[in-house]
Steps between C-alpha positions, in 0.01 A plus 500: 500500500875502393767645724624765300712760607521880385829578315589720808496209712726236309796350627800450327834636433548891508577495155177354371184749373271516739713413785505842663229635696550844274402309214127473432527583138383896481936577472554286194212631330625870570851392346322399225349805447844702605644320294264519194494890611903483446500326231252739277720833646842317364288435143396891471811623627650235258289621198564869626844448459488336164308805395743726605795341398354492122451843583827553578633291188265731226632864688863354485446409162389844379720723698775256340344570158476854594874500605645365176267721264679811692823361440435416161353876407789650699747323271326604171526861668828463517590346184273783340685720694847434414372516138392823516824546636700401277307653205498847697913418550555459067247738412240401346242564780493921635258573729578752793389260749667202385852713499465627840405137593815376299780808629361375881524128420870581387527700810414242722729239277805724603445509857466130427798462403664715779349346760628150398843643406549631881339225644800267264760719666373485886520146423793457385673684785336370751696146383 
């Protein structure tokens, strides 16, 4: 019969597997499987993440889309609007609505105006 020795029995330098009466095999294995066990949680969180992130990226991308199709109707209001405007202003457009709309626009134009004038003047005192 050989002389063999169990792992756990070995002699040799600390730093050599089996060296350590601790080590009879049963913690490597359970690293193994910690770290397989790790290894699958980083992958799902990892392909969680990826998910999300595309997510992300197609919302962004349509809130974006929604942002600039607001913008662009808003300035076709207001070109449309200061058409109306100015065909209320020579004339060619009466509607009761559309004057009111035009007398407070012109309103609001002089006020405008004031505002900015005193505003001029405070500044150029203050200097």
């Amino acid at each position: 019969m050989a002389d063999t020795q169990h792992p756990s029995q070995t002699s040799g330098a600390p730093d050599e597997p089996g060296s350590s009466p601790v080590d009879d095999g049963t913690f490597g294995s359970a690293a193994g499987v910690l770290g397989d066990a790790l290894g699958q949680v980083v992958r799902v969180a990892l392909q969680r993440g990826r998910t999300e992130v595309g997510r992300a990226a197609v919302t962004g991308r349509s809130r974006l889309a929604l942002r600039q199709l607001r913008s662009d109707r808003d300035a076709m209001l207001r070109k449309v609007g200061l058409e109306v405007l100015r065909l209320v202003e020579a004339g060619e457009v009466s509607h009761p609505g559309l004057l009111r709309a035009s007398e407070r626009i012109a309103e609001l134009d002089a006020e405008i105006a004031d505002v900015t004038l005193r505003g001029q003047r405070a500044e150029g005192e203050a200097t």
